[in-house]
C-alpha positions as CSV (number, residue, x, y, z in Angstrom):
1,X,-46.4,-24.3,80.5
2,X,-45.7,-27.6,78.1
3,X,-48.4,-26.1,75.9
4,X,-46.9,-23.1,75.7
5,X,-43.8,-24.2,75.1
6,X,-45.1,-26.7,72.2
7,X,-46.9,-23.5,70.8
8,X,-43.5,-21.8,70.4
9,X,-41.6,-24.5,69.4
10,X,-43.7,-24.9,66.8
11,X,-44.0,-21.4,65.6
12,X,-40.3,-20.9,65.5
13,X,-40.0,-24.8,63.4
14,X,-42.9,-22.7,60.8
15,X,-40.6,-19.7,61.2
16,X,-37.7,-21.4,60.5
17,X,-39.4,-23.6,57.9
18,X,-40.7,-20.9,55.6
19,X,-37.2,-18.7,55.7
20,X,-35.4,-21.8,54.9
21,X,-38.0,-22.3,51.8
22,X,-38.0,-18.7,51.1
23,X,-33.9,-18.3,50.3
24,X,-33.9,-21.4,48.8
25,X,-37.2,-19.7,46.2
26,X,-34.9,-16.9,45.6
27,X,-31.7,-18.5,44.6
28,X,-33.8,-21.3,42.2
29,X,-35.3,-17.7,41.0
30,X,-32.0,-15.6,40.7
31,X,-29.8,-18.5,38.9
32,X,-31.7,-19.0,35.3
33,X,-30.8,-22.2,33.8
34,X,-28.4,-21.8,30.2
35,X,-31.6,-21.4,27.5
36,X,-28.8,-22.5,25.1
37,X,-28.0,-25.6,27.0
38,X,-31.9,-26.4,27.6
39,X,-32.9,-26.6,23.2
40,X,-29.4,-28.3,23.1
41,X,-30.5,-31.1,25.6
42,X,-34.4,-31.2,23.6
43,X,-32.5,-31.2,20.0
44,X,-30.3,-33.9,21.3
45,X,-33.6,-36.1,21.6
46,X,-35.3,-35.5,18.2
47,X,-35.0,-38.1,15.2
48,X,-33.4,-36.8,12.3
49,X,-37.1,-36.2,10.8
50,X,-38.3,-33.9,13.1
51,X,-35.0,-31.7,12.7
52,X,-35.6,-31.8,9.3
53,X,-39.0,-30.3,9.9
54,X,-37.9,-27.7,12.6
55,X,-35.3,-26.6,9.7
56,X,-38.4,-25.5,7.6
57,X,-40.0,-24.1,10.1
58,X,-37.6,-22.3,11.3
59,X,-36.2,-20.8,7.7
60,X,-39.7,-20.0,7.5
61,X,-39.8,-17.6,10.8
62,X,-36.0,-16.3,9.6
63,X,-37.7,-15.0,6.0
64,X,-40.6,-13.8,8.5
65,X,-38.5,-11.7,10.4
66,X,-35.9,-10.4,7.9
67,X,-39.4,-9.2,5.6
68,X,-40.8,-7.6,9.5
69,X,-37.6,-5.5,9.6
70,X,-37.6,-4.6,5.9
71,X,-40.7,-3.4,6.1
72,X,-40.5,-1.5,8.9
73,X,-37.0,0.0,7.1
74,X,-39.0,1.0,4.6
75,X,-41.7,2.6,6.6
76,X,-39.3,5.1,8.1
77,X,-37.7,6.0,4.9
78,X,-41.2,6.6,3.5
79,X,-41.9,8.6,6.9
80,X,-38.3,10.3,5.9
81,X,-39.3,11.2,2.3
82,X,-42.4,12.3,3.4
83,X,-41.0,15.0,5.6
84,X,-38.3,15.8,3.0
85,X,-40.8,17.0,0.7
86,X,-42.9,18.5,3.1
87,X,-40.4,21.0,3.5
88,X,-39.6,21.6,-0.4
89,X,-43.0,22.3,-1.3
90,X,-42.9,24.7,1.8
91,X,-39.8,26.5,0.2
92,X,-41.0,26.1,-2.9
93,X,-44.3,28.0,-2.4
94,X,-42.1,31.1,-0.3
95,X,-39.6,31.2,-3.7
96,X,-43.2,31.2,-6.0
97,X,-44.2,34.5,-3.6
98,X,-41.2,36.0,-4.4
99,X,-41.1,35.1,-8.1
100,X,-44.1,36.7,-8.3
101,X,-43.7,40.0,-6.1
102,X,-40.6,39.8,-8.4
103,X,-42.9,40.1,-11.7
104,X,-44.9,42.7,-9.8
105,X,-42.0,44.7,-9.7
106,X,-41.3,44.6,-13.2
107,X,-44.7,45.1,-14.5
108,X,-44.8,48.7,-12.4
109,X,-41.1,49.8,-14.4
110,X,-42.2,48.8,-17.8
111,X,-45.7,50.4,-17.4
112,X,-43.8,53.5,-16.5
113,X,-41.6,53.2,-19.5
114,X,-44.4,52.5,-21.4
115,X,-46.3,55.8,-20.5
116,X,-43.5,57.7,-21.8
117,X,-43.6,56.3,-25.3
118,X,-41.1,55.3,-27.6
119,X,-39.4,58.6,-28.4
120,X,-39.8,59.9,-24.5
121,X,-36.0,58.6,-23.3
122,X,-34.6,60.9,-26.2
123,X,-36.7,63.6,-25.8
124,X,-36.3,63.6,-21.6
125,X,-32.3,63.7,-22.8
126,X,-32.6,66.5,-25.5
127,X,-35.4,68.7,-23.9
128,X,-32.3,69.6,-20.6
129,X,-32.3,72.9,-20.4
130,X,-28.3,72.9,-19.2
131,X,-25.4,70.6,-19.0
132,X,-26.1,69.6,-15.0
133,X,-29.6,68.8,-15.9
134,X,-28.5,66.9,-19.0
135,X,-26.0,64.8,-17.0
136,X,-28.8,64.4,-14.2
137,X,-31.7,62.9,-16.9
138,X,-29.1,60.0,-17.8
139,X,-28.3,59.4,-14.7
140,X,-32.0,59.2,-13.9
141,X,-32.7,56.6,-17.2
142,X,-29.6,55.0,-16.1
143,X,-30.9,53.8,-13.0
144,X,-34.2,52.8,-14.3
145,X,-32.7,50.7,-17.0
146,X,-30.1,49.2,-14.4
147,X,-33.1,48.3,-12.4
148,X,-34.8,46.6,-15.0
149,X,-32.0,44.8,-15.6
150,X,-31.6,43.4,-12.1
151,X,-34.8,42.6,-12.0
152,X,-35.0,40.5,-15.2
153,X,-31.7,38.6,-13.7
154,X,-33.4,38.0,-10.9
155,X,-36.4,36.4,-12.1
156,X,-34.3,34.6,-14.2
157,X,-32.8,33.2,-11.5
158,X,-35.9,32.6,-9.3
159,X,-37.6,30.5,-12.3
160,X,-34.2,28.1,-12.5
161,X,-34.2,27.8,-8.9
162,X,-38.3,26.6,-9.1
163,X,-37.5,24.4,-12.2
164,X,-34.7,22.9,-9.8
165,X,-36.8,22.4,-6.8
166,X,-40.0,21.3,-8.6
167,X,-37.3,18.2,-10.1
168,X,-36.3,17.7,-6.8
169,X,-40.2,17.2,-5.6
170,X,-40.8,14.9,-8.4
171,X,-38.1,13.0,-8.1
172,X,-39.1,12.6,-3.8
173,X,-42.2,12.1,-5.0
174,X,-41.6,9.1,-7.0
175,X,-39.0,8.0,-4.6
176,X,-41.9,7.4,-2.1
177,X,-44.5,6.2,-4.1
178,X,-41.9,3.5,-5.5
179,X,-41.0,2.5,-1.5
180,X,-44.6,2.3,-1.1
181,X,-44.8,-0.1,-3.8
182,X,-42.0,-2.0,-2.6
183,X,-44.0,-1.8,1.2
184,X,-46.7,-3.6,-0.1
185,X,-45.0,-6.6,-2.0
186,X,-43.3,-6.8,1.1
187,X,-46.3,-7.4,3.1
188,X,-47.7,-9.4,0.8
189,X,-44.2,-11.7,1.1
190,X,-44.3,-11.5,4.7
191,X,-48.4,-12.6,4.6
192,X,-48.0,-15.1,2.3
193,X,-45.1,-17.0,4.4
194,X,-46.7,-16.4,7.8
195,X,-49.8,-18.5,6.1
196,X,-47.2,-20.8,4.7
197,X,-46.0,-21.4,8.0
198,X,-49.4,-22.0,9.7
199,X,-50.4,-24.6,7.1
200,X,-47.1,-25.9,7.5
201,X,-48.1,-26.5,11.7
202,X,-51.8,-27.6,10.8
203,X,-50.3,-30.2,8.3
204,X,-48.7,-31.5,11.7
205,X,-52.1,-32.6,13.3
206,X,-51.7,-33.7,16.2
207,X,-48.0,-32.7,16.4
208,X,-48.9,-29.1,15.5
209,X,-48.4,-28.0,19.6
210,X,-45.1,-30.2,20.1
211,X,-43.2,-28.7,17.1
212,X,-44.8,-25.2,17.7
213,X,-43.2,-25.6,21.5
214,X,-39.8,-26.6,20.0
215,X,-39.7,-23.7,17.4
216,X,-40.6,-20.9,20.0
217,X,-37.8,-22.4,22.3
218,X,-35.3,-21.8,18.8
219,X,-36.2,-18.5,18.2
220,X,-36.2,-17.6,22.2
221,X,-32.6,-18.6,21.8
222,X,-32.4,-16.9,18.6
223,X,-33.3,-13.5,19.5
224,X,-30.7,-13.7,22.6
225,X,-28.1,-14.7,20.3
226,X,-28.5,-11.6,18.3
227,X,-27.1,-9.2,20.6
228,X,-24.9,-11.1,22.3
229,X,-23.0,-12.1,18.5
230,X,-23.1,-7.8,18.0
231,X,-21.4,-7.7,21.1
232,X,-19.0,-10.4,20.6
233,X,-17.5,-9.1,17.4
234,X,-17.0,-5.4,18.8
235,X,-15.3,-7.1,21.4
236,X,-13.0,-9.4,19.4
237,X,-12.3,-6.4,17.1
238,X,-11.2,-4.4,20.3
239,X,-9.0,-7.1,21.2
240,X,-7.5,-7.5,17.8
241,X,-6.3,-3.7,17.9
242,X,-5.6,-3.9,21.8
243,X,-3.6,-6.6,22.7
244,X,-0.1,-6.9,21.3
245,X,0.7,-10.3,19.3
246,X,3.8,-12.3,20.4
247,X,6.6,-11.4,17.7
248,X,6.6,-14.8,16.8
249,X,3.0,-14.5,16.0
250,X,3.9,-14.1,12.2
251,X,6.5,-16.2,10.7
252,X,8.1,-14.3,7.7
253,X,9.5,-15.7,4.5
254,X,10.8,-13.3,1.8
255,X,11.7,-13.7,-1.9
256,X,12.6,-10.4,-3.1
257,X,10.4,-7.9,-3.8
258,X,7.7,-10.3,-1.8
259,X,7.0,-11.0,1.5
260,X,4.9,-13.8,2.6
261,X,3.9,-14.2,5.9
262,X,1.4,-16.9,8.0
263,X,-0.6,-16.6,11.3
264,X,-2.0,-20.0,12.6
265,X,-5.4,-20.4,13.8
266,X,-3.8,-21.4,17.3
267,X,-2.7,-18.7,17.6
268,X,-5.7,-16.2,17.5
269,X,-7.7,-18.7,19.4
270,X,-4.8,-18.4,22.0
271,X,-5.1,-14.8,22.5
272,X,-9.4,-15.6,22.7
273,X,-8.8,-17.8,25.4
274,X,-6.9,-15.4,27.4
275,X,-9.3,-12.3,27.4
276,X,-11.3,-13.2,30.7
277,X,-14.7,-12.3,30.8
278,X,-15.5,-13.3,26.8
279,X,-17.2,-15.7,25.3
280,X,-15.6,-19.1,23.8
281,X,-14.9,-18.4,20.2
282,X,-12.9,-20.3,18.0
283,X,-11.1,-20.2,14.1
284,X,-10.5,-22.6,12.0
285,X,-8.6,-22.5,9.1
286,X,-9.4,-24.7,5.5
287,X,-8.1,-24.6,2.1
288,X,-10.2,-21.7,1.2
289,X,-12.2,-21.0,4.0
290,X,-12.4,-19.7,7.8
291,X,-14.8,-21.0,10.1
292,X,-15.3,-19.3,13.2
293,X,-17.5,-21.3,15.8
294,X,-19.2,-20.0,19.3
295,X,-19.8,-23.5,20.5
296,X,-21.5,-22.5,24.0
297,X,-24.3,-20.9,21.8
298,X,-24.4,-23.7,19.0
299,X,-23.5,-21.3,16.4
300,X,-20.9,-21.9,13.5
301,X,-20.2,-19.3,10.6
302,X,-17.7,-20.4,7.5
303,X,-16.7,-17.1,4.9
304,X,-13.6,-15.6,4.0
305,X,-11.8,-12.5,4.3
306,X,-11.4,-9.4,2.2
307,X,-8.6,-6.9,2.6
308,X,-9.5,-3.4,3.6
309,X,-7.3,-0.6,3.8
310,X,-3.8,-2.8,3.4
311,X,-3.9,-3.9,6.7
312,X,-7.7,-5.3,8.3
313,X,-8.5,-8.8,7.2
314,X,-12.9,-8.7,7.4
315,X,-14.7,-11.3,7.7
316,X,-17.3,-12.0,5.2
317,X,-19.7,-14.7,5.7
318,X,-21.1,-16.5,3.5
319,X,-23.0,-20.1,5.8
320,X,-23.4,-20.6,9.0
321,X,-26.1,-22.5,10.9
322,X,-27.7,-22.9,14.5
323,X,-27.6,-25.6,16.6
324,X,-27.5,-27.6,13.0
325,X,-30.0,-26.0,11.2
326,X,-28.7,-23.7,8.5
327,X,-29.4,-19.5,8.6
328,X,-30.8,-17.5,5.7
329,X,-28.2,-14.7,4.4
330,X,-29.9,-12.1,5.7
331,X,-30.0,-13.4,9.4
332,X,-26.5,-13.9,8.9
333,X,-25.8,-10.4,7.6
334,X,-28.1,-9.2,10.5
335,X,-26.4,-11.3,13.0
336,X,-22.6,-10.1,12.6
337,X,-24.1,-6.6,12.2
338,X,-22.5,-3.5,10.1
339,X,-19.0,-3.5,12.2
340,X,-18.6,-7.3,11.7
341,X,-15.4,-8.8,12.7
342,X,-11.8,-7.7,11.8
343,X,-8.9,-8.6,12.3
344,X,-6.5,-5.6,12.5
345,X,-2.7,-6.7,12.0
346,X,-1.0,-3.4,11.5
347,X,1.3,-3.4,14.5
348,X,2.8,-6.1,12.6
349,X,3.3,-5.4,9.2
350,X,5.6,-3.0,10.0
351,X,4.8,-0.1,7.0
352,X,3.7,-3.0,4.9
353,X,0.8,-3.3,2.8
354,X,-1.2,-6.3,2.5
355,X,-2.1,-7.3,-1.3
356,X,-3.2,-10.8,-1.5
357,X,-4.2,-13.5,0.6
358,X,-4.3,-17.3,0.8
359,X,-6.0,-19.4,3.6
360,X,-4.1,-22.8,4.0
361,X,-4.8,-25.7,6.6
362,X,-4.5,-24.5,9.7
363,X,-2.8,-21.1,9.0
364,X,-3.6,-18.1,7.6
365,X,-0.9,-16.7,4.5
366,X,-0.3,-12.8,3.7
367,X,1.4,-11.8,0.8
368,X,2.8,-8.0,0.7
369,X,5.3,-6.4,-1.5
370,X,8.7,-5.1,0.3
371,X,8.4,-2.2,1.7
372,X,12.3,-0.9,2.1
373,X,12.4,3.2,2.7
């Protein structure tokens, strides 16, 4: 009975044992460590040097992967084109048929005239033996001229219809063979940096593997950032045209007929802080300048804004860089996306128009003229 009850014991300690390991597997496995704060914690440790050669490398893979993207761009519009002209060489050959049948028809009527001969539409006239057949012979040549007539505006119209479409099919035609040109310098770019890159590595030695290891952790970080930054600046644009500002939100100075009025950056990164659920994201205004910062993610972004439709203040940007090391234009440009970020201040201009802007220290100035009736 003791070994029996040692056997049990036992088995229920393994039992016991292996649950204990198992849930505490599967909540090591569900909660994934912040990638962002793991290459923040490895940058943090790297001289000054080796940052210096991760920027390379790493403006190296950006000019990779913006030339990837072009190129595959340009492979669909090519694909596109393609298809464009198949079908205009399809309705080009149906409107050559009927040009043709067209012709056909002519040919028939002016043999028929011709077997008349030249006096025959006089003589058909003359020869009437009464008034009703008389009036029934014109009527006859009537017709048969009227037909002729038709026919010859037709074709005339077919053939500038085929001049049109055959200008069209040129021009498609050069189109593509001028994106297929721009295809292959593309790849030839995109070949020539990729071998850049790997001598770059292999001039490393020893340290080819350690720096190879740090860049793929970057650009792991880097292609999660992408999405999320799409996603943040729908967001803040929602929130910009959602939420109401406080009415002290702008303070207002006039001087007849203008109206000048300032928004601190406090202020919008108030209203940030309060959306629950989104991402820290802060502005900053300079003399000149707007920086806009996601520091969880290590990203910063400095621009400006441009005025679009009286009343949306778009960011443009024109640096940024990623946990220090600086972007390329075109990963910026892809980063924001097409939407970018706006912020939308209609609700408070009241029928205003915004004309100029001026971005101070700290605040943000709007002129507009006064709007009174």
């Amino acid at each position: 009975m003791t070994r029996i009850k040692k056997t049990r014991a036992l088995i229920t300690a393994g039992f016991t044992a292996f649950f204990i390991l198992a849930m505490i597997s599967s909540v090591t496995i569900g909660v994934r460590a912040d990638p962002f704060l793991e290459v923040k914690a490895k940058l943090n440790g790297i001289s000054e040097e080796e940052r210096e050669i991760l920027q390379g490398l790493f403006t190296l893979a950006q000019e990779i992967e913006l030339l990837e993207a072009e190129e595959k761009e340009l492979a669909q519009e090519i694909e596109s084109t393609k298809k464009e002209i198949e079908k205009l060489e399809a309705a080009i050959a149906e409107r050559e048929r009927a040009y043709e049948k067209k012709k056909e028809s002519l040919k028939g009527v002016l043999q028929s005239y011709q077997r008349m001969g030249p006096g025959s539409f006089l003589e058909i006239i003359l020869d009437s033996d009464n008034l009703g057949e008389f009036l029934d012979r014109v009527n006859i040549l009537r017709d048969l001229t009227h037909n002729t007539g038709e026919l010859l505006n037709q074709l005339e119209e077919s053939g500038k219809a085929l001049i049109n479409e055959k200008t069209m099919l040129s021009g498609k035609l050069f189109l593509v063979e001028e994106k297929q040109k721009q295809s292959r310098e593309t790849l030839v770019k995109r070949n020539k940096l990729k071998t850049e890159k790997e001598e770059y590595l292999a001039s490393l030695k020893g340290e080819k593997e350690y720096y190879k290891g740090y860049l793929a952790a970057i650009e792991g970080v880097w292609n999660e950032l992408k999405p999320l930054v799409s996603d943040v600046a729908k967001g803040f644009n929602h929130i910009m045209e959602d939420v109401s500002l406080p009415a002290d939100a702008l303070k207002i100075t006039i001087s007849f007929p203008e109206i000048k009025a300032s928004i601190e950056d406090t202020i919008i990164n108030k209203i940030i802080s309060e959306q629950p659920d989104f991402p820290d994201m802060v502005f900053v205004f300079h003399p000149g300048k707007v920086e806009i910062a996601l520091p969880d993610k290590n990203l910063a972004l400095s621009g400006t804004f441009t005025i679009i439709e009286g009343h949306i203040l778009k960011f443009q940007a024109q640096e940024g860089s990623f946990f220090g090391m600086a972007l390329e234009p075109g990963s910026i440009e892809e980063l924001i996306g097409e939407g970018g970020l706006a912020l939308n201040l209609k609700p408070l201009l009241a029928g205003n128009t915004i004309q100029d802007l001026n971005i101070k220290e700290g605040y943000l100035e709007l002129i507009s003229k006064l709007k009174l009736f």
